[in-house]
C-alpha angles and dihedrals in degrees: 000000000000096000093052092052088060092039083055084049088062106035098037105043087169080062084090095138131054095251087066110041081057090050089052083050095062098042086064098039093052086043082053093047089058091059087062080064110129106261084241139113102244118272123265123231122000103047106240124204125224122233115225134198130176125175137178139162127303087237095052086050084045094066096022113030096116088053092039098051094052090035091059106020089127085050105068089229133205150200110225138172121230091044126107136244102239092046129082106185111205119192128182133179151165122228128194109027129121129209094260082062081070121081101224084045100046118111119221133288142204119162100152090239088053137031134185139169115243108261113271081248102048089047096047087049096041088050101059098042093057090075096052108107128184094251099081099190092059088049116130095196136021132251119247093218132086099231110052086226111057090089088069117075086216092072099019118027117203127247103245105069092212093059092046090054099047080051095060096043089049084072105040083052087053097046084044095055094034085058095045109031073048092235082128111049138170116242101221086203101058099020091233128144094231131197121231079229128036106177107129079329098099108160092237111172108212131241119243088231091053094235106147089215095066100051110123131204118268105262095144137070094216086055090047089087091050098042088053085043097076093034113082088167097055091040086057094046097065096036083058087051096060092045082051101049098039087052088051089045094048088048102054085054093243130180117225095249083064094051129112090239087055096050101046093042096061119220128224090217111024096185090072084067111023094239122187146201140065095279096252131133091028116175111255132163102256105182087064105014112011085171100054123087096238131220122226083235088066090073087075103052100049097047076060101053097040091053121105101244091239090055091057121121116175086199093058089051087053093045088051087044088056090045092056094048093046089046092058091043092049098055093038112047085058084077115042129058117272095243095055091042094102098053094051092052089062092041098060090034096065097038082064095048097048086051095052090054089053092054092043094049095051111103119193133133114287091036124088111250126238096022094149079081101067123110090241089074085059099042076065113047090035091063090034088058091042098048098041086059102036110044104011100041095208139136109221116184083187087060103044086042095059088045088051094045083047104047086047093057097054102054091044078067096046096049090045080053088043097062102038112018096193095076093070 
């Protein structure tokens, strides 16, 4: 403090009287105090406060402690010992923020009501890790971790619960449009789960202990997740696939009746749409009914089935369920006007549901009996509900009478248990 006081002697000659030397004294130290700013760009979104911090010796606060208090009020400052007279220590810091806070760091977004381009940093990160399969030796390029595994959320999930999220549905809608676009298929012969393409992209399920070794083919529903989820190039792929076929789509002018997602999903009535077609080459479920039409909706229940009960997660069924229904937003709502979007929505929504009761409902040897009371039927009907209500804003009779139908048949199941429990 003394020394500024000369220095304001030199370069103000007007600082004549103590008042404004002291004056010329807070003016540098608040200029100081802004070099303890965190090296960052601000944070987006929610405004964050430094916190700030200044300390300096009890002897300098002895002669100086008035000036001092007004001087670094902002400061938070404070008397210490083991600091020296001739030395003020600012610190300042932001708690509390993570790396997608920062714009160059910042995924993506897309809400409808906001959009914004990846940071320059995530997509440059995100770029080079979809190309890293789980077959090192075919890698094109290599990883920047230490571990070869900590691109993958299986293994590291990211900070921001959101991304990590969006990271793990990105699979699951992968794994959604492979099994039905039927760029994943199962070979009957071999009972694989096998990939359209299978450069660098070889379906490995991963070993709970992480020993490469010990990696096996993919020959279960419930390991097709898994097996996708260590494989950024195949996930891409397939993502590409559905860009692709949806552009090709677009460009031939086709209804979408006419599209590859209509065919293979068949309708029950196929005049609402104008589907067409010869109903070949539907999309079923060949690993547990390779004779049944499948709904999109029977994904989810046999991923559940063919899950280990200590594997379960109620939360990842949910993510896949809201996979399935985005999916089907998603490709949708590309061919019919945004203001009848909503409505479309409902209309294939329910075609699918109403085909998934069927399917639950069948009982015939090889297929488990009373499925129409597993939790996955009201996964369904419950979002559907919920979303109906919620973001369509629609009333749809089609939509009450199938969870009615539904709700009926299920207690016609538990009165006929009821009476006789063997039967169960």
């Amino acid at each position: 403090i003394d020394a500024l006081m000369t220095e304001a002697g030199f370069y103000r000659k007007e600082a004549g009287s103590m008042e404004e030397k002291l004056q010329y004294c807070r003016e540098k130290l608040q200029i100081t105090a802004k070099l303890a700013e965190p090296f960052i760009e601000k944070p987006m979104g929610e405004q964050y406060h430094p916190i700030a911090v200044s300390c300096y010796s009890r002897e300098l606060y002895k002669k100086y402690g008035e000036f001092l208090d007004r001087a670094l009020s902002d400061e938070g400052g404070i008397s210490e010992e083991g600091i020296g007279d001739d030395e003020i220590i600012f610190y300042h810091a932001i708690y509390g923020i993570r790396a997608t806070d920062l714009a160059q760091f910042s995924p993506a977004v897309d809400s409808g009501t906001f959009k914004r381009r990846a940071g320059s940093y995530f997509a440059a990160y995100k770029n080079r890790v979809q190309y890293l399969g789980p077959v090192l030796s075919k890698n094109s390029v290599i990883t920047p971790h230490l571990d070869r595994n900590w691109h993958l959320a299986k293994y590291m999930p990211d900070l921001n619960d959101q991304v990590h999220e969006e990271e793990i549905k990105r699979v699951y809608r992968a794994m959604v449009w492979g099994l039905v676009s039927g760029n994943i298929h199962f070979n009957l012969a071999d009972r694989l789960y096998v990939p359209e393409s299978n450069d660098n992209r070889d379906f490995i399920v991963p070993s709970k202990e992480g020993d490469a070794a010990k990696d096996n083919p993919c020959d279960k529903l419930s390991e097709l997740q898994d097996a996708l989820s260590v494989n950024p190039p195949q996930v891409t792929r397939i993502l590409r696939s559905l860009e692709t076929q949806m552009s090709n789509e677009l460009r031939d002018r086709k209804r979408f009746g006419e599209t590859l997602l209509a065919r293979r999903l068949k309708w029950h009535d196929p005049e609402k749409i104008q589907q067409t077609g010869d109903g070949r080459n539907i999309f079923r479920i060949s690993e547990f009914d390779p004779d049944t039409d499948a709904s999109i909706f029977d994904i989810l229940y046999w991923v559940k089935y063919s899950t280990p009960a200590d594997d379960y997660s109620v939360a990842k069924m949910n993510l896949l369920r809201d996979a399935i229904l985005e999916l089907l937003e998603y490709y949708v709502g590309r061919f019919v006007e945004e203001s009848a979007a909503q409505n479309a929505f409902a209309m294939v929504m329910v075609d699918q549901l109403r085909q998934f009761v069927d399917n639950m409902l069948q009982d015939r040897p090889g297929l488990p009996a009373n499925r129409i009371l597993d939790d996955t039927v009201g996964m369904v009907t419950s979002a559907l509900t919920c979303r109906f209500r919620e973001e369509y804003l629609l009333e749809s009779p089609e939509l009450e009478d199938t969870v009615l139908f539904v709700e009926s048949q299920i207690k016609k199941i538990r009165d006929k248990f009821e009476k006789n429990p063997f039967l169960g």
